[in-house]
C-alpha positions, 0 to 999 in steps of 0.5 A, a space after each residue: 622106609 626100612 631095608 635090611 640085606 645080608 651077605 655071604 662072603 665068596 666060598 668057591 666062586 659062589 655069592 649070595 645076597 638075601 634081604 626085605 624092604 618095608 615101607 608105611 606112609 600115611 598122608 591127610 590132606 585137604 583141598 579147598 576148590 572155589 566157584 564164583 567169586 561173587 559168593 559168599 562162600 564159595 567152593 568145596 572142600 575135600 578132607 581125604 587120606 591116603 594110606 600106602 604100605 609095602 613089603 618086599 623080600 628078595 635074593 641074589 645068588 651067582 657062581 663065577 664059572 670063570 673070571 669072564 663067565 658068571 650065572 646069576 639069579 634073582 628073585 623078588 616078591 612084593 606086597 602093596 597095599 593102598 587105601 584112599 578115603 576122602 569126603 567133599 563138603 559143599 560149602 554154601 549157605 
C-alpha cells in the first residue's frame, strides 16, 4: 500500500490538499477438503490465487468564509481490479 498526498499552505482562508493511493496484493492459496475417513485418500484439493489492485486519486479544497463558516469540497476516483483463478483436483484412485 502506497499513499502520496501534498498540501497548500493557508493563503486567504483558502486550503487545499490533492493525492493517489495504490495498493497490489497477490495471494495463492490451497485448501484440502476431506470425505470419509475410511478412504484412502480422501478429499479434494483447491489450488487458486487471488489478485487485487487499486488506484484512487482525490482532493480536498475548502474556504473559511469566517472563523465559524467554512465551504468544503471533495472529490474521489477509484479503480479496482480483481481476479480469481483456481482448480480443484479430486483426489482418488
Amino acid at each position: 500500500y502506497q499513499n502520496l498526498y501534498l498540501t497548500g499552505e493557508k493563503i486567504s482562508g483558502f486550503n487545499w490538499l490533492l493525492g493517489v493511493e495504490y495498493l497490489d496484493q497477490n495471494t495463492n492459496y490451497e485448501q484440502l477438503t476431506g470425505t470419509a475417513l475410511n478412504e484412502p485418500i480422501p478429499g479434494t484439493r483447491t489450488d487458486g490465487k487471488l489478485e487485487y489492485n487499486s488506484i484512487a486519486a482525490y482532493g480536498s479544497a475548502s474556504y473559511d468564509f469566517t472563523d465559524w463558516l467554512t465551504l468544503d469540497a471533495e472529490l474521489r476516483y477509484t479503480r479496482d481490479e480483481k481476479v480469481i483463478a483456481s482448480a480443484q483436483f479430486d483426489r482418488v484412485t
